[in-house]
Phi, psi and omega in degrees: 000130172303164179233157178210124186248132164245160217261355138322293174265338193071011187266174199230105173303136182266289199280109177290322199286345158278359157319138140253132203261109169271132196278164198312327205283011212252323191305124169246172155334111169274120169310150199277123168309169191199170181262356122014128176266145150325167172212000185271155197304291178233096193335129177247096151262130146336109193121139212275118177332158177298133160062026153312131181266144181254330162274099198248162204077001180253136171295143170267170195258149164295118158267102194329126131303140207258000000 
């Protein structure tokens, strides 16, 4: 299982849905991780959220079923 820290505190967030996802143009320095629970209101990772379009406004192409 992955661990996901967060880059505010470096701390290792348990509830995931409360991240908040800052996009790349956003980024600052990330605290060095730890073994610490977050303690923060809203866990902050660097990085475009699950299941993000990095293009956004573009259609995606149909894929052929095979």
């Amino acid at each position: 299982m992955v661990e996901i820290h967060c880059h505010a505190c470096g701390g290792f967030i348990s509830e995931p849905e409360r991240i908040s996802y800052l996009l790349p143009s956003n980024i600052k320095t990330a605290a060095a991780p730890h073994s610490a629970f977050c303690m923060c209101a809203r866990p902050v990772v660097y990085g475009p959220p699950p299941g993000y379009v990095s293009s956004s406004g573009m259609e995606m192409p149909d894929h052929p079923k095979a």
